[in-house]
Backbone as XML, in Angstrom:
<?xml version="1.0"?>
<chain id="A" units="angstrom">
  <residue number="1" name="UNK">
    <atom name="N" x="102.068" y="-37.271" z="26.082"/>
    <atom name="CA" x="101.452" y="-38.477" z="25.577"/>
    <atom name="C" x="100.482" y="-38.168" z="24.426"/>
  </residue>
  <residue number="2" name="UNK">
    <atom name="N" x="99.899" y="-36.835" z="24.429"/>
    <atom name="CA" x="99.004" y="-36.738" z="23.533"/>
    <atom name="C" x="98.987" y="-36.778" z="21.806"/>
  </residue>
  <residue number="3" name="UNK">
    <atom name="N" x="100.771" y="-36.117" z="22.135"/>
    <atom name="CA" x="100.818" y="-35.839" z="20.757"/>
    <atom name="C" x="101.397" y="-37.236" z="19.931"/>
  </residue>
  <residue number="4" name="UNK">
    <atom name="N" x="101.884" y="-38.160" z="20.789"/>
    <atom name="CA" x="102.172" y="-39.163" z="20.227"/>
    <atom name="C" x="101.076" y="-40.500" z="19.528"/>
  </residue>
  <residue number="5" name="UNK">
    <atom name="N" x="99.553" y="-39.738" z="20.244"/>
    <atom name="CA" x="98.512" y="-40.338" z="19.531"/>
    <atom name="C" x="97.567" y="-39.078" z="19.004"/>
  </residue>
  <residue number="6" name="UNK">
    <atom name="N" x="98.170" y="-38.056" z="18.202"/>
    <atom name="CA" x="97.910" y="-37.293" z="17.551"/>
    <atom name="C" x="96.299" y="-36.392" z="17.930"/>
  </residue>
  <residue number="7" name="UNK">
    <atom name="N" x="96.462" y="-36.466" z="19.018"/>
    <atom name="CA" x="95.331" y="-35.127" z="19.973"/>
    <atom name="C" x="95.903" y="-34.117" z="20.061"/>
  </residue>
  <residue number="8" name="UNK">
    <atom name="N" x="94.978" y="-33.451" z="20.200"/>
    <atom name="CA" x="95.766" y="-31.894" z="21.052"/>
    <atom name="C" x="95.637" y="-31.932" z="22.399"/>
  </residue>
  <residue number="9" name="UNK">
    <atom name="N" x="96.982" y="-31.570" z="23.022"/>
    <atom name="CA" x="96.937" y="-31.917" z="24.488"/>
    <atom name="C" x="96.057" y="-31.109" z="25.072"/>
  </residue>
  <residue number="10" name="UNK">
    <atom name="N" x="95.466" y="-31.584" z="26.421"/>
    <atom name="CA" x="94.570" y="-30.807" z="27.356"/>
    <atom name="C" x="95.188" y="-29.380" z="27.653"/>
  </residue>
  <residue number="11" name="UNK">
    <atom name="N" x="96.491" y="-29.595" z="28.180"/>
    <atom name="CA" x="96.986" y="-28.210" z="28.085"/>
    <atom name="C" x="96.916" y="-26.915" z="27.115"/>
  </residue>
  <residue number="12" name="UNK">
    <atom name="N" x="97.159" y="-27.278" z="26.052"/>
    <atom name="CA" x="96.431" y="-26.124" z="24.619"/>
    <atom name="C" x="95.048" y="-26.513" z="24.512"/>
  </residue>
  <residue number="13" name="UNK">
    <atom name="N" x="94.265" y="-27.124" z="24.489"/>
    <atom name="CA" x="92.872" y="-26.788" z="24.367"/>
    <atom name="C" x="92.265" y="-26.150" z="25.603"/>
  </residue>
  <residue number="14" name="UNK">
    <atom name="N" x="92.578" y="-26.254" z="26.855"/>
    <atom name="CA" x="92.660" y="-24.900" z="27.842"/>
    <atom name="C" x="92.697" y="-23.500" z="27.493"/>
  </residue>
  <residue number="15" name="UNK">
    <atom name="N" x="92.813" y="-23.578" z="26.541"/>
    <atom name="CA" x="93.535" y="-22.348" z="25.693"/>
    <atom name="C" x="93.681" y="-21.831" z="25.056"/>
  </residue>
  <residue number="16" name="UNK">
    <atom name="N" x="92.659" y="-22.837" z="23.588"/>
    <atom name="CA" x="92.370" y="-22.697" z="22.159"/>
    <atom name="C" x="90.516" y="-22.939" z="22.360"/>
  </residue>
  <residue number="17" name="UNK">
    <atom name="N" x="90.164" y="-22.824" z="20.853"/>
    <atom name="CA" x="88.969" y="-23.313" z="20.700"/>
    <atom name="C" x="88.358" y="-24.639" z="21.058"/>
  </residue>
  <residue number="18" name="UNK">
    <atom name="N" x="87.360" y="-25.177" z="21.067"/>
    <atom name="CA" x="86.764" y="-26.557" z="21.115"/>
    <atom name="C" x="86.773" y="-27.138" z="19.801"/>
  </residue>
  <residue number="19" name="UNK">
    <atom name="N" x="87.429" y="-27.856" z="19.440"/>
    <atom name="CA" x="87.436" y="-28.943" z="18.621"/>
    <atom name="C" x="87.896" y="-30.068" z="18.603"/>
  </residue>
  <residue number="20" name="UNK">
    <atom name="N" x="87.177" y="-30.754" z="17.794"/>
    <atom name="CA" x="87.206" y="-32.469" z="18.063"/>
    <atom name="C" x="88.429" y="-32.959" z="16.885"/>
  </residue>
  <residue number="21" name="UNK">
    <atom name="N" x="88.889" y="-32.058" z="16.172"/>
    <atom name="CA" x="90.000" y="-32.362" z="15.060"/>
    <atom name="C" x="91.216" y="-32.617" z="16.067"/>
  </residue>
  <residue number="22" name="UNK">
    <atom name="N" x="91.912" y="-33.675" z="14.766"/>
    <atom name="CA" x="93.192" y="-34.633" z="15.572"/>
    <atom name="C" x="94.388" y="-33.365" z="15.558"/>
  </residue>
  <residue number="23" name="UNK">
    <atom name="N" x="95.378" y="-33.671" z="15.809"/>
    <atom name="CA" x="96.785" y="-32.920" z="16.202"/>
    <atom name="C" x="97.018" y="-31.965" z="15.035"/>
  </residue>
  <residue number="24" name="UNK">
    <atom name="N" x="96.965" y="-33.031" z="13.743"/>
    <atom name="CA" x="97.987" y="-32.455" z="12.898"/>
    <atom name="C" x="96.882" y="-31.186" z="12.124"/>
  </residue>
  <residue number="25" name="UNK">
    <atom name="N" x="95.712" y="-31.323" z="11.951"/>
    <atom name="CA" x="94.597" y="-30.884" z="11.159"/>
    <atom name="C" x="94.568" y="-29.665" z="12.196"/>
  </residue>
  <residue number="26" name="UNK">
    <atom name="N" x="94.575" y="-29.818" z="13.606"/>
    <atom name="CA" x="94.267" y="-28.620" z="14.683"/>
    <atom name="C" x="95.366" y="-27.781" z="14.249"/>
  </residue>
  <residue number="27" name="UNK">
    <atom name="N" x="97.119" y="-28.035" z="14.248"/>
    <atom name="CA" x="97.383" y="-27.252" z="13.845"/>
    <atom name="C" x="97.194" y="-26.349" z="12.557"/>
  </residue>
  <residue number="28" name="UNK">
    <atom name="N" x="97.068" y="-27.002" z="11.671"/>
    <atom name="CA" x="96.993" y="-26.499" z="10.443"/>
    <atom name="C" x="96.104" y="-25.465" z="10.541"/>
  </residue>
  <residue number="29" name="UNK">
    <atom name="N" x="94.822" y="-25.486" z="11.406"/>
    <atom name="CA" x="93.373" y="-24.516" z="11.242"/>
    <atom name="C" x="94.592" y="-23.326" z="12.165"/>
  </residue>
  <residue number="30" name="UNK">
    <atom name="N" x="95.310" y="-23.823" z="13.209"/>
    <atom name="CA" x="96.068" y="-22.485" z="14.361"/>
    <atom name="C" x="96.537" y="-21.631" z="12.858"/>
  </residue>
  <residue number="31" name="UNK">
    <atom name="N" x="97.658" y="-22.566" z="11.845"/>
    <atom name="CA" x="98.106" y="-21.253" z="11.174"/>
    <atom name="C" x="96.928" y="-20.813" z="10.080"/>
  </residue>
  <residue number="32" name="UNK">
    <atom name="N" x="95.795" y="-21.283" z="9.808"/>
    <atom name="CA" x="95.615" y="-20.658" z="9.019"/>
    <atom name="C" x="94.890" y="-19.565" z="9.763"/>
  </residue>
  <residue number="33" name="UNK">
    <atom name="N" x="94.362" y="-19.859" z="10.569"/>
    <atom name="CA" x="94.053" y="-18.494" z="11.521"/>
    <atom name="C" x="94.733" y="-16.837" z="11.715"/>
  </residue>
  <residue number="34" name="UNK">
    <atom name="N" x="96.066" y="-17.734" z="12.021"/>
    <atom name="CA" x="96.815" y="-16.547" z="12.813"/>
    <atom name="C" x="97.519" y="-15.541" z="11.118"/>
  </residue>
  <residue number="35" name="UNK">
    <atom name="N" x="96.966" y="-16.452" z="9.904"/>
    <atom name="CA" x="97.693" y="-16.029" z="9.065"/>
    <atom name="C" x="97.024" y="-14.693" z="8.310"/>
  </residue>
  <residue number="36" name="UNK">
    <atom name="N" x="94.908" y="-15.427" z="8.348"/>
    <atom name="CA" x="94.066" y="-14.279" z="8.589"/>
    <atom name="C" x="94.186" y="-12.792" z="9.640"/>
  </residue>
  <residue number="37" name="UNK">
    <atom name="N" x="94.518" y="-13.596" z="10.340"/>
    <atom name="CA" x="94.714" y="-12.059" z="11.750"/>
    <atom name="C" x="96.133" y="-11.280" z="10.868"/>
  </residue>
  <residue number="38" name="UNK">
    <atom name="N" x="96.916" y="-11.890" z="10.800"/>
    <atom name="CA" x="98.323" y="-11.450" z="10.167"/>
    <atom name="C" x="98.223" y="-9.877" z="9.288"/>
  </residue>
  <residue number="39" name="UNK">
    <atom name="N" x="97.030" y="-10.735" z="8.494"/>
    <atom name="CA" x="97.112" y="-9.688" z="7.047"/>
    <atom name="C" x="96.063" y="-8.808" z="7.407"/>
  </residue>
  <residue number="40" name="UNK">
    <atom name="N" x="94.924" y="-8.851" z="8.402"/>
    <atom name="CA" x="94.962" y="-7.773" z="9.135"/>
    <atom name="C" x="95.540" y="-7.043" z="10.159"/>
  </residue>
  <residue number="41" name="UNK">
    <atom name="N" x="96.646" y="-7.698" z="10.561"/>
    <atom name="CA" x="97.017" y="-6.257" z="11.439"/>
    <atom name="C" x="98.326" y="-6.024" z="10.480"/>
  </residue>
  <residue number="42" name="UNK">
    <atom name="N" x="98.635" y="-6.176" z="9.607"/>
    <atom name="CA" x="99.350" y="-5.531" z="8.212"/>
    <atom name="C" x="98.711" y="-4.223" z="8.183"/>
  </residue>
  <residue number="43" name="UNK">
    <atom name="N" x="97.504" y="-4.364" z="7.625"/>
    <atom name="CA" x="96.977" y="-3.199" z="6.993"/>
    <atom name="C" x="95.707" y="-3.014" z="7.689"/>
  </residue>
  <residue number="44" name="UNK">
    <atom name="N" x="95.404" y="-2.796" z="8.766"/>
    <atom name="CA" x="94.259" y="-2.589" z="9.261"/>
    <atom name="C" x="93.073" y="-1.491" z="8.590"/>
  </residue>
  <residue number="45" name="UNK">
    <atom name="N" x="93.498" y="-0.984" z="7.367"/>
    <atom name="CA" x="92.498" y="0.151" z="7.221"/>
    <atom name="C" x="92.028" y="-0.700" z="5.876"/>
  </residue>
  <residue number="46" name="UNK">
    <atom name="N" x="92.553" y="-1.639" z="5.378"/>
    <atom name="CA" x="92.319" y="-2.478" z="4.076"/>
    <atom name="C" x="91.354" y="-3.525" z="4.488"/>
  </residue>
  <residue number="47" name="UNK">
    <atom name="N" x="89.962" y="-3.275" z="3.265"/>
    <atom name="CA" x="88.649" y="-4.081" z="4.068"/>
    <atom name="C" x="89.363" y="-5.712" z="3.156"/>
  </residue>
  <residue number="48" name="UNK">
    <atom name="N" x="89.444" y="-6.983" z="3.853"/>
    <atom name="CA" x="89.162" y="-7.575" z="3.284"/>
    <atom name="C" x="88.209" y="-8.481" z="2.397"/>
  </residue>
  <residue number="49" name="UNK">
    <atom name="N" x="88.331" y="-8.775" z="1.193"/>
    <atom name="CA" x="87.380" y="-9.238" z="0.390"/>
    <atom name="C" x="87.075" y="-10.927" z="0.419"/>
  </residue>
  <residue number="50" name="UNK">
    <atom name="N" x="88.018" y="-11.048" z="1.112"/>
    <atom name="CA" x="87.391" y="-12.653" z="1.429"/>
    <atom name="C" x="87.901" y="-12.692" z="3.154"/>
  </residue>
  <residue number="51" name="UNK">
    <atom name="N" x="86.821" y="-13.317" z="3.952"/>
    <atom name="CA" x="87.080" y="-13.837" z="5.167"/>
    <atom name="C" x="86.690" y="-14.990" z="5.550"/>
  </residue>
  <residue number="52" name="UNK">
    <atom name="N" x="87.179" y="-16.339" z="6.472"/>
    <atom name="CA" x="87.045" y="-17.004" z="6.590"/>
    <atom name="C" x="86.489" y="-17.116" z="8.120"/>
  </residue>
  <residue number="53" name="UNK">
    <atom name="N" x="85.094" y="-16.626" z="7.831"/>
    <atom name="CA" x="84.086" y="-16.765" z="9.518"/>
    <atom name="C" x="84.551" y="-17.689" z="10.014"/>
  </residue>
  <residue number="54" name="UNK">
    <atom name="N" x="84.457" y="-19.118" z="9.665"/>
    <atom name="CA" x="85.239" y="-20.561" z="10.414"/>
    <atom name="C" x="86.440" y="-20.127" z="11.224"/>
  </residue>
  <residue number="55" name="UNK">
    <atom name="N" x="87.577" y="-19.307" z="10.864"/>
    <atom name="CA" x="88.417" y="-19.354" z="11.409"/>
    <atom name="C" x="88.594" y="-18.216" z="12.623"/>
  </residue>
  <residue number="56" name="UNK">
    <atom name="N" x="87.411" y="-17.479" z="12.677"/>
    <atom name="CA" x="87.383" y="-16.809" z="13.973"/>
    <atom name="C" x="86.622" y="-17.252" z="15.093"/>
  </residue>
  <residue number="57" name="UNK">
    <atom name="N" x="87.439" y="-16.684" z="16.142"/>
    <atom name="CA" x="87.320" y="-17.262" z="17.133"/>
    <atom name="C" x="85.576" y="-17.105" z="18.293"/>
  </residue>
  <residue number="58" name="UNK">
    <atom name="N" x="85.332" y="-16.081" z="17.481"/>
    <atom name="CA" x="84.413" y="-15.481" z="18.141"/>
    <atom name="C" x="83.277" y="-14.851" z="16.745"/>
  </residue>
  <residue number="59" name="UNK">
    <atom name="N" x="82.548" y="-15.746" z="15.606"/>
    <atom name="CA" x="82.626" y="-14.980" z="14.045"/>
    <atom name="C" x="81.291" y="-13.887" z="14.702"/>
  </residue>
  <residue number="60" name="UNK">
    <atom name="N" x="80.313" y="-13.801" z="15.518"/>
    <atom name="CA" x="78.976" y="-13.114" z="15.589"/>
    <atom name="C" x="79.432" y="-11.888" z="15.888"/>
  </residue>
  <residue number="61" name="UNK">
    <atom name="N" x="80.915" y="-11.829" z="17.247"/>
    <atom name="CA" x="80.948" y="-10.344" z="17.045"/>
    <atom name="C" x="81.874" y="-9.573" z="16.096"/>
  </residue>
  <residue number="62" name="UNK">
    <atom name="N" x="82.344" y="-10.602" z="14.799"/>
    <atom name="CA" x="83.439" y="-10.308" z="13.765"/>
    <atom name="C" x="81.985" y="-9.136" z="12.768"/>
  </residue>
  <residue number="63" name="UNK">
    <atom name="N" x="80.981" y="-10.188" z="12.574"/>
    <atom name="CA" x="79.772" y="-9.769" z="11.933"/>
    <atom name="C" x="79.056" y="-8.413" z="12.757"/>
  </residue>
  <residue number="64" name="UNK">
    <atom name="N" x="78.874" y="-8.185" z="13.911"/>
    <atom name="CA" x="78.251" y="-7.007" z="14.621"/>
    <atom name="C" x="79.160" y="-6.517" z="14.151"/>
  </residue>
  <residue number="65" name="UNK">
    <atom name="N" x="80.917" y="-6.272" z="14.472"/>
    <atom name="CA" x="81.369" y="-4.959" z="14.112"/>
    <atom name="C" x="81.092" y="-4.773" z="12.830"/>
  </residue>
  <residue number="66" name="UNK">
    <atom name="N" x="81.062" y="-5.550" z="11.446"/>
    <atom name="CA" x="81.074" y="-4.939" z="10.121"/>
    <atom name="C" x="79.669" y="-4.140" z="9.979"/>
  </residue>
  <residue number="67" name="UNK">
    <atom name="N" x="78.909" y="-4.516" z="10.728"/>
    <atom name="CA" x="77.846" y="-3.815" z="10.526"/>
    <atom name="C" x="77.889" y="-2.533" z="11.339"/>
  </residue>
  <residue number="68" name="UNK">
    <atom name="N" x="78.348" y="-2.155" z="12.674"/>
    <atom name="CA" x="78.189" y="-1.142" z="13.342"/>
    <atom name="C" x="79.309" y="0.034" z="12.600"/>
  </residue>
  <residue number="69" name="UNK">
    <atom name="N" x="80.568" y="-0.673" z="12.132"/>
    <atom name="CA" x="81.354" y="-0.121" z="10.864"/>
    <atom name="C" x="80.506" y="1.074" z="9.986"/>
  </residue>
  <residue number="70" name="UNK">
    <atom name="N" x="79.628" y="-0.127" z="8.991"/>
    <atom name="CA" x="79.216" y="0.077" z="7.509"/>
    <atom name="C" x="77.804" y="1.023" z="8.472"/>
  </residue>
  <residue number="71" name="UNK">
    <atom name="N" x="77.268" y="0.876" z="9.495"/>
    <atom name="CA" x="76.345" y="1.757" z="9.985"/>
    <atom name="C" x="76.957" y="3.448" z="10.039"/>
  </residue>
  <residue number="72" name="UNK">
    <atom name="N" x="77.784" y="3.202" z="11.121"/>
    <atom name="CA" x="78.696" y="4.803" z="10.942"/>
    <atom name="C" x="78.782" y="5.155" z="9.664"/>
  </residue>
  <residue number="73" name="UNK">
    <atom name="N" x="79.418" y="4.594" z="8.988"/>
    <atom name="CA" x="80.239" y="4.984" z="7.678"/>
    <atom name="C" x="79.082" y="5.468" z="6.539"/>
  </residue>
  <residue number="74" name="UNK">
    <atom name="N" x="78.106" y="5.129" z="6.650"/>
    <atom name="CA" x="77.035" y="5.727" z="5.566"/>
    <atom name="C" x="75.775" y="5.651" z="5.936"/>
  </residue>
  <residue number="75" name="UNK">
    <atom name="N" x="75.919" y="6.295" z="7.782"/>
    <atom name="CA" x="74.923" y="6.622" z="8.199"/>
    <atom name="C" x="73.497" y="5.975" z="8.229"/>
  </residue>
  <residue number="76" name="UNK">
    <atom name="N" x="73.843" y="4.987" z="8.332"/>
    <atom name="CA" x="72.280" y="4.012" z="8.291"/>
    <atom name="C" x="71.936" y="3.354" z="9.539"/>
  </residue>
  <residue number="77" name="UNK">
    <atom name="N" x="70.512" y="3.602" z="9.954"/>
    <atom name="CA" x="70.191" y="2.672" z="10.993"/>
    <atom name="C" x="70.597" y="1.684" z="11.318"/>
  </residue>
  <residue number="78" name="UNK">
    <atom name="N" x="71.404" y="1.144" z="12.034"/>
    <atom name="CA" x="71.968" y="-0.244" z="12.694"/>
    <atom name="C" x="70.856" y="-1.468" z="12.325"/>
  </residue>
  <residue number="79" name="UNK">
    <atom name="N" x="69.585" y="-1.337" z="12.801"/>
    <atom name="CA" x="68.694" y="-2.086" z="12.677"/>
    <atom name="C" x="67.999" y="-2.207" z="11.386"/>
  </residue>
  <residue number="80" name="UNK">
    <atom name="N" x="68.706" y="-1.613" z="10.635"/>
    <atom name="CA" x="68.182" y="-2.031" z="8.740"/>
    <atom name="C" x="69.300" y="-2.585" z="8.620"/>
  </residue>
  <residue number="81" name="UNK">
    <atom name="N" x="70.374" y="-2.965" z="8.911"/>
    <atom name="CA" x="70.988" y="-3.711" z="7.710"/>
    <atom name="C" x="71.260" y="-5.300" z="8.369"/>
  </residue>
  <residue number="82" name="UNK">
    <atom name="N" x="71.833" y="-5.801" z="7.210"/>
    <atom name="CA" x="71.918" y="-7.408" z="7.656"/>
    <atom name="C" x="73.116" y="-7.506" z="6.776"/>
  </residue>
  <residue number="83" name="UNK">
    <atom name="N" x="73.273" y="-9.034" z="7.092"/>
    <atom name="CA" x="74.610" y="-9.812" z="7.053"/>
    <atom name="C" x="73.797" y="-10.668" z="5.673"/>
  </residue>
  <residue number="84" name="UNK">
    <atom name="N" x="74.751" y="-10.655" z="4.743"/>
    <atom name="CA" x="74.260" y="-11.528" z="3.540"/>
    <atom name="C" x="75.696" y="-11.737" z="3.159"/>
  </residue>
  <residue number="85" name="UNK">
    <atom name="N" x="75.456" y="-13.800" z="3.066"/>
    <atom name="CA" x="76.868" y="-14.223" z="2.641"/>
    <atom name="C" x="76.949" y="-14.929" z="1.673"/>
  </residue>
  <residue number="86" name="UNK">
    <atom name="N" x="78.119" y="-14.701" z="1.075"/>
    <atom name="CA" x="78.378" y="-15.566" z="0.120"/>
    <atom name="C" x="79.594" y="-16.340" z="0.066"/>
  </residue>
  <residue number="87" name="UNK">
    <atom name="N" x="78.876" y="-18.260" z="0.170"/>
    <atom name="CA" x="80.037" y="-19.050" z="-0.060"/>
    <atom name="C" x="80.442" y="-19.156" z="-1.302"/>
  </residue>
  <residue number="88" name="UNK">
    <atom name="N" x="82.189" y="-19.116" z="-1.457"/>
    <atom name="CA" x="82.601" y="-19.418" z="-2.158"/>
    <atom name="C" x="83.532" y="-20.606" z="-2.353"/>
  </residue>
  <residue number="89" name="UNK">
    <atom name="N" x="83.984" y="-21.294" z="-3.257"/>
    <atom name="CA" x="85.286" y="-21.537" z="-2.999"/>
    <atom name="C" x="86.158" y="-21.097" z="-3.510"/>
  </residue>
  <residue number="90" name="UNK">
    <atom name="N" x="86.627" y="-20.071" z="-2.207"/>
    <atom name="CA" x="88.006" y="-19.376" z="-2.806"/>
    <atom name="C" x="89.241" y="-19.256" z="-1.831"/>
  </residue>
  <residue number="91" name="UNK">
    <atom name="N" x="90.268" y="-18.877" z="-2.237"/>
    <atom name="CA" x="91.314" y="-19.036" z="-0.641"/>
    <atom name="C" x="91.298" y="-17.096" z="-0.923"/>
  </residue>
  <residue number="92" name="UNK">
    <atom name="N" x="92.064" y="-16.780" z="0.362"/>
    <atom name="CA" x="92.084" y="-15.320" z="0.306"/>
    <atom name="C" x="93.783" y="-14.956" z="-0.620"/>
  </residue>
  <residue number="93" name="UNK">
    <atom name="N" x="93.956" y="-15.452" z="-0.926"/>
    <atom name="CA" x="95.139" y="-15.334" z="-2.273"/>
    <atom name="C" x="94.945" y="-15.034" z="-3.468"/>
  </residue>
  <residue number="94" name="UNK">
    <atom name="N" x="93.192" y="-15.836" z="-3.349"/>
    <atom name="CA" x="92.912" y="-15.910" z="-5.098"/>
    <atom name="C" x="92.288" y="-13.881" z="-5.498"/>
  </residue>
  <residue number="95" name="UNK">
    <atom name="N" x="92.548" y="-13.064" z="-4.520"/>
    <atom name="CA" x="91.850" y="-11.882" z="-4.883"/>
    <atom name="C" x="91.490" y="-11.505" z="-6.233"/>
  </residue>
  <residue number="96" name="UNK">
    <atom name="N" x="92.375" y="-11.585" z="-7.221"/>
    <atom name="CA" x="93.097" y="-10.824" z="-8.444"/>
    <atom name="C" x="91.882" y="-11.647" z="-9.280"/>
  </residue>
  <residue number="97" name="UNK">
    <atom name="N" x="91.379" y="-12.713" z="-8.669"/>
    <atom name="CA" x="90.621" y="-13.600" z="-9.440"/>
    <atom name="C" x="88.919" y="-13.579" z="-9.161"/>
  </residue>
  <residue number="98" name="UNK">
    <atom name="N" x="88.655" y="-12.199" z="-8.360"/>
    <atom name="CA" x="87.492" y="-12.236" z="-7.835"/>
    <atom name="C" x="86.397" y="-11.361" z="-9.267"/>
  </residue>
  <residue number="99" name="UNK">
    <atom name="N" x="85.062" y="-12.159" z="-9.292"/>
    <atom name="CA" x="84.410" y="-11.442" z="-10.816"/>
    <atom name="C" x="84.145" y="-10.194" z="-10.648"/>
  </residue>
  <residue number="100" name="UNK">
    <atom name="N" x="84.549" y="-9.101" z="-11.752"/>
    <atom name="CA" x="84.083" y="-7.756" z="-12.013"/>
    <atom name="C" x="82.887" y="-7.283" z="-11.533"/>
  </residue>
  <residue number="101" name="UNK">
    <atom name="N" x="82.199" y="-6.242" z="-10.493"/>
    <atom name="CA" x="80.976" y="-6.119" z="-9.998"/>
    <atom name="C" x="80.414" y="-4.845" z="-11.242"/>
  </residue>
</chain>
């Protein structure tokens, strides 16, 4: 019945995230999700340059690991570094188009 008034049935939200978005919009966020996870487990050793926190499921401990990461990796106290973000609007396609640092 649900999908014929464009909810997501009780049965998948058992099962998915909490959101109040209708049928067709819920799916759309499932693939763009699974499409992020995708292109990391492609290349898992490739950092990506754009991520979409919204679309994880869990983003605080997406953010602890980059930091416990970038801690190992160049040896810095865990407790000096921080999370600094920047919105953009960009999709993760547009790479080739990201400005020269």
């Amino acid at each position: 019945m649900s999908i014929f008034i464009n909810r997501v049935p009780t049965t998948w939200r058992k099962y998915s995230f909490e959101t109040t978005r209708n049928l067709g919009s819920w799916l759309d966020n499932i693939k763009q999700r699974l499409e992020q996870l995708s292109s990391w487990k492609d290349d898992p050793t490739k950092e990506p340059y754009i991520t979409f926190i919204n679309r994880l499921y869990n983003p605080q401990s997406f953010l602890t690991a980059v930091k416990q990461v970038t801690a190992r990796r160049d040896t810095i106290e865990l407790n000096k570094l921080y999370i600094q973000t920047e919105v953009q609007k960009r999709m993760y396609w547009e790479v080739n188009e990201l400005p020269k640092k």
